[in-house]
C-alpha positions as a printed Julia matrix, in Angstrom:
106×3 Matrix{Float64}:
  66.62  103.79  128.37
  69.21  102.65  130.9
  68.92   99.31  129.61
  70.07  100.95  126.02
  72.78  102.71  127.57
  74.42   99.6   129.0
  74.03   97.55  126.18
  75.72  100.37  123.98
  78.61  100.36  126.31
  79.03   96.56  126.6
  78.93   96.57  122.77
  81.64   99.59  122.81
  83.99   97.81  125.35
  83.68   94.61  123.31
  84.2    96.06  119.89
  87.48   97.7   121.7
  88.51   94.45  123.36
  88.87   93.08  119.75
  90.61   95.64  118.38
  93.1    95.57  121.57
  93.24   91.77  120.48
  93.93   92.0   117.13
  96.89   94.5   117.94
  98.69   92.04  120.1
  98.18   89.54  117.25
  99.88   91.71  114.49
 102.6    92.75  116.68
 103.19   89.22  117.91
 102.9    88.11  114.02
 105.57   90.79  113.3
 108.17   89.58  116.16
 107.34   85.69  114.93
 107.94   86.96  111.03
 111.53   88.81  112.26
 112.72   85.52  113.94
 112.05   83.73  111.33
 113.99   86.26  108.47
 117.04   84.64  107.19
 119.2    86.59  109.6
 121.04   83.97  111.3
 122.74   85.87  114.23
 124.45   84.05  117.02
 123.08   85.25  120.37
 126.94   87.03  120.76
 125.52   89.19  117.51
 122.11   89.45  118.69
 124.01   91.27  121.63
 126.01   93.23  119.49
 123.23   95.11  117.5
 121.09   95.52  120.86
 124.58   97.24  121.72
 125.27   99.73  118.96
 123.44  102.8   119.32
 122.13  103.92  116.03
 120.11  100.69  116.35
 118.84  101.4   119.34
 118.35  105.05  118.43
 116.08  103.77  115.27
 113.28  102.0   116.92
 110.7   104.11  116.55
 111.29  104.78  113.05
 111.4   100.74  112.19
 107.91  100.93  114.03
 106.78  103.17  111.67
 108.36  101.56  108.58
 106.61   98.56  109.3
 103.28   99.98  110.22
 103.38  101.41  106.68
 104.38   98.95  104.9
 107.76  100.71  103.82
 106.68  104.15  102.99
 107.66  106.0   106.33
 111.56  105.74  106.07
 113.05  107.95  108.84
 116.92  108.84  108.96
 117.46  106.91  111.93
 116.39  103.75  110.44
 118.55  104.43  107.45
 121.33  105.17  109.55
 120.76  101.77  111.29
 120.48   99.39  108.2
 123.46  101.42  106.43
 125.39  100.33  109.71
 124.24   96.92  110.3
 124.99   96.16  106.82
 128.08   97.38  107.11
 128.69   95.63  110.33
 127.4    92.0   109.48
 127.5    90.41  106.22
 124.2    88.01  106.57
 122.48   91.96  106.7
 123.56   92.73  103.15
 121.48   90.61  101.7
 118.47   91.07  104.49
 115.61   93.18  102.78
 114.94   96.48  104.51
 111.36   95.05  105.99
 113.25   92.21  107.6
 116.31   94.68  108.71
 113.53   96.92  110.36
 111.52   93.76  111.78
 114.62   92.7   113.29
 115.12   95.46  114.97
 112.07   95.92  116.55
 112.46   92.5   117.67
 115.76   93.0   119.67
């Protein structure tokens, strides 16, 4: 019976060491995706958006844009991509995945 019992738990703390694994490979899959959008800032930019607020302020809600593919749009992140394509002209023409990728990014 205690045989049983560790065998489950092995199993259990494998099955969760995947899943842990497989997280850090979509969110590192997300970052690689965001870098390579057609968003071409300079590093000076890059600086400039970690800078302004609203960006900064809208992190969580690009998290959950992305998560659901889209569906979750909070105000924050709105506020954010209406600024940042207002800001930066390459942004205009950025999709709102790639806006939100970005950010989480930064």
């Amino acid at each position: 019976m205690r045989r049983s019992l560790s065998v489950a738990a092995l199993a259990l703390s494998l099955v969760a060491g995947a899943a842990q694994a497989q997280t850090l490979v979509a969110t590192s899959n997300i970052i690689v995706r965001a870098l390579d959008r057609t968003l071409d800032f300079t590093s000076d930019t890059t600086t400039s958006i970690r800078d302004m607020k609203v960006v900064v302020a809208a992190r969580d809600d690009a998290a959950s844009f992305v998560a659901s593919a889209g569906d979750i749009r909070g105000a924050q992140l709105e506020a954010a991509f209406s600024a940042l394509r207002e800001r930066f002209p390459q942004a205009r023409e950025a999709s709102d995945q790639a806006l939100a990728e970005t950010i989480l990014a930064l």
